[in-house]
C-alpha positions, 0 to 999 in steps of 0.5 A, a space after each residue: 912103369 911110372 916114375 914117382 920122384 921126390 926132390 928135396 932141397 938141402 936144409 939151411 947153411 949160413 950161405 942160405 942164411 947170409 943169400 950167398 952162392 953156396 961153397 961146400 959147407 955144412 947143415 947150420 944147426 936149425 937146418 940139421 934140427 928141421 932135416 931130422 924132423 923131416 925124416 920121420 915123414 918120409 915115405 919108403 922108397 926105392 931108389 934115393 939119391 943125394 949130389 955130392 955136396 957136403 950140405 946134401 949129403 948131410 940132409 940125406 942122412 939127417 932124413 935117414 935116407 941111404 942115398 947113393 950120390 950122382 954128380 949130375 945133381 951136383 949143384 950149378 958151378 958158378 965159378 969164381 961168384 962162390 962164396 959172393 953175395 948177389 948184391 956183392 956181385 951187383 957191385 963188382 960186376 953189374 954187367 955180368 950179372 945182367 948178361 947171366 940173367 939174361 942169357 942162358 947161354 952165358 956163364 961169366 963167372 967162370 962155371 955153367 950157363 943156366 942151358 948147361 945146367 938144364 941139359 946136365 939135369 934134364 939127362 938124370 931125369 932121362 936116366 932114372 928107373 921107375 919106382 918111387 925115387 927120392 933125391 936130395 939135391 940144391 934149389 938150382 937143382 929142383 929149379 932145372 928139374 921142373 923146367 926140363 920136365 914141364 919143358 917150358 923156356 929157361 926163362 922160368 928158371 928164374 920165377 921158381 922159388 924153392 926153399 930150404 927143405 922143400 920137397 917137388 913131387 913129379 911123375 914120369 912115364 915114357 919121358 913125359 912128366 908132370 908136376 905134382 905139388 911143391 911143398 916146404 917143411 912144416 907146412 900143411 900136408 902128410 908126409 912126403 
């Protein structure tokens, strides 16, 4: 049976806003304003999902959804950089930013190296049951989930974009999936 699954971002923080490592904060007002407005496209499904996190589980319930929470979607520990600006750690530690950027075995903040999270997020894809899934989860989340699914280098992770309330669409059957489309909130398209 097939695996229809549905990752959605967490609507906008000030974090999102101000481009700052996330802490646990919540949905700023324009993010829980666009996540209900979302939710009345939503498609039913059979299993959704949200990770633990304060702005997802606010995204899941401001799109309605009664999502059971995984920590394996929890979003990428990246130690002491939370609550830092990239360019804040550019200045504090130029070196150890270029070594994670550069080596996806590396975690010099303190938390997870890109292949932790890769191997955390490719063993919830493993776990899920067929039917049409729906999770709320972070970009760094969805960013793992397309790599570990098209199984390309972790060096793609780097050269994906997903934004605010953009929902990726996969379909898995026999540990084999593919990319459906990529889509961001109020943009062209029915419903997710």
């Amino acid at each position: 049976m097939t695996i229809r699954l549905s990752l959605i971002s967490h609507a906008s923080t000030e974090a999102v806003r101000a481009a700052r490592f996330a802490r646990d904060e919540s949905l700023d007002s324009f993010g829980m304003t666009a996540a209900k407005a979302m939710g009345r496209q939503l498609r039913s499904v059979d299993q959704s999902w949200t990770a633990p996190e304060r702005r997802t589980i606010e995204t899941a319930e401001a799109l309605g959804l009664a999502a059971s929470r995984s920590d394996l979607i929890r979003d990428w520990d990246c130690g002491r950089w939370a609550g830092l600006s990239f360019d804040e750690i550019q200045e504090q530690e130029p070196s150890a930013l270029g070594e994670w950027l550069g080596d996806p075995s590396a975690a010099p903040h303190g938390g997870e190296s890109l292949l932790e999270l890769l191997a955390r997020v490719s063993g919830w894809l493993e776990g899920l049951q067929a039917g049409a899934i729906v999770a709320v989860t972070h970009p760094a989340v969805i960013r793992a989930a397309i790599v570990s699914a098209l199984g390309v280098s972790p060096a793609a992770f780097w050269r994906i974009d997903i934004a605010p309330l953009s929902c990726v669409d996969l379909t898995g059957h026999n540990g084999r999936w593919n990319l459906g489309e990529i889509r961001r909130h109020g943009k062209a398209g029915d419903g997710l």
